[in-house]
C-alpha positions, 0 to 999 in steps of 0.5 A: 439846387441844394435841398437843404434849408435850416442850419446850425453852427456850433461854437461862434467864436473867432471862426464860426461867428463869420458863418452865422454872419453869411447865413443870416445874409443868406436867410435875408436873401431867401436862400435859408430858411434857419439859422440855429446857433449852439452855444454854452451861454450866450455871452455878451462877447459872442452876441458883441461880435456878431452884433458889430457887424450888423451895426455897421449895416444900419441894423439893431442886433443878430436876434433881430436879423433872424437866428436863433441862439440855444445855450446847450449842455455839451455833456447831455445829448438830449440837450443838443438833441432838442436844439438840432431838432429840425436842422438840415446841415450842422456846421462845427467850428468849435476850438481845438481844444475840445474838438473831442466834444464833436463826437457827441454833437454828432451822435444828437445830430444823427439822432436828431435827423440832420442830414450833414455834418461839417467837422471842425477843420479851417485848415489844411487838410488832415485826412489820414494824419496821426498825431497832434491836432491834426490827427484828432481831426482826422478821428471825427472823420473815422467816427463820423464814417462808423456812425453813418453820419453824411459829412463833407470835409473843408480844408481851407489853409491858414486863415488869412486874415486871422494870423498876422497878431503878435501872438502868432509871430506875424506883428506887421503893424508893430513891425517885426514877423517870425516864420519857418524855414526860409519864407519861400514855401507856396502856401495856400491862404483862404481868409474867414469871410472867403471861407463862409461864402464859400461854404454857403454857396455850395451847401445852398447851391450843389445837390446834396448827393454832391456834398456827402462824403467828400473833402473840398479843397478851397484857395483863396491864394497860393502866395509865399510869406516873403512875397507877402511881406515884400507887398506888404512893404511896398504898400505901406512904405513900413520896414519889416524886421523878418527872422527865419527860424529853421524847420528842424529848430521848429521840430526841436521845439514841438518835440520839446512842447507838442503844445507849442501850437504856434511853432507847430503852425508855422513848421507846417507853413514851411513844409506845405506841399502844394494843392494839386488841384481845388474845388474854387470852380463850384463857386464861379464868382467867388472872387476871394480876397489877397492875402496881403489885402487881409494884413492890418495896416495899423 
């Protein structure tokens, strides 16, 4: 059994509000003992989101399911200092676009004495990438290995039940999907609550000198988008209009625009190489969900 009992989870947005949701499951349960949440204001968006859910469970809000929330001054070590302060496990699942604010996260963390660190990733993995937001990522991993700070890193694939919206050319409920290449590259899907039982179960369960300094590698599924949109259609009886944009028309386009975020996603969903083996066997009942079970209807 893991020694570690108190966490915190930096940013709960549109990834880590799924985190703080397991982890006061798991508080409920007995398996935790603190859930700290990190943020820049408590926004009534955060606390709505998290709080949904909780209703839909019969109860009143998060602050009574037992987290506590810390507004943080991301600029002031001490002020993230003082809030890790206790904290065994720091969990970040901060945005893209301020992925550099973890490096001082990590320095009031190590000082603090938390004992691992989880970077931002909900991804495919990006160890040894250069260049783009991959290659950022990968940066925390070398400046977390100089600060002496244990971490462990989780790659998960695409999100499956965070990209099929117009704005990430996946629109199956309007009907009309884009993708890279020819849709027949294997792509390995992990959806958000998957992701979260996942990472609770082997951070509460797995000895700690198993946990640091190492990548975990989890599937949920390892499908084709055309297999999935041949499902989706039998299912639903709905016709999808499917354009296929070539991979080197997606690489002008990054070239064009680094920024493209979407056209960069989908170049790399049309040039995934296949995960040699995952560490799905340290969860045995994890029991992920379909890809295409993630899929809005309408």
């Amino acid at each position: 059994m893991s020694e570690y009992k108190n966490f915190a989870i930096v940013g709960a947005g549109d990834v880590g509000n799924f985190f703080v949701r397991q982890f006061l499951k798991d508080k409920a349960a007995g398996t935790v003992d603190e859930v700290v949440v990190l943020t820049r204001e408590v926004s009534k968006l955060l606390l709505d989101k998290i709080n949904a859910y909780y209703a839909m469970q019969g109860s009143t809000n998060v602050i009574d399911k037992g987290a506590k929330v810390i507004t943080v001054d991301y600029s002031s070590k001490e002020s993230i200092k003082s809030a890790l302060t206790g904290v065994d496990v720091v969990i970040s699942a901060i945005s893209g676009k301020v992925l550099d604010l973890q490096t001082i996260i990590a320095e009031a963390a190590k000082e603090a004495g938390v004992k691992l660190f989880l970077p931002s990733e909900w991804g495919g993995n990006t160890e040894g990438a250069s260049g783009g937001l991959s290659g950022k990522k990968a940066a925390i991993h070398t400046y977390l290995k100089a600060l002496g700070l244990p971490y462990a890193l989780f790659f998960t694939g695409p999100l499956s039940d965070y990209i099929f919206t117009p704005h990430m050319w996946l629109d199956v409920v309007g009907g009309k999907v884009t993708v890279g290449g020819d849709g027949n590259a294997r792509v390995p899907f992990t959806s958000r609550p998957d992701t979260a039982r996942y990472i609770s179960y082997v951070l509460t369960h797995l000895p700690a000198e198993q946990l640091k300094n190492r990548s975990f590698t989890l599937v949920g599924e390892t499908t084709t988008f055309n297999e999935i949109f041949t499902e989706y259609q039998e299912r639903t009886g709905k016709k999808l209009e499917i354009t296929y944009v070539p991979v080197a028309e997606l690489g002008e386009r990054v070239i064009a625009n680094p920024g493209d975020f979407v056209a960069v996603l989908h170049k790399r969903f049309a040039t995934y190489k296949p995960v040699a083996e995952s560490d799905n066997h340290l969860y045995p009942g994890w029991n992920p969900s379909r890809v295409v079970d993630n899929a809005p209807i309408a």
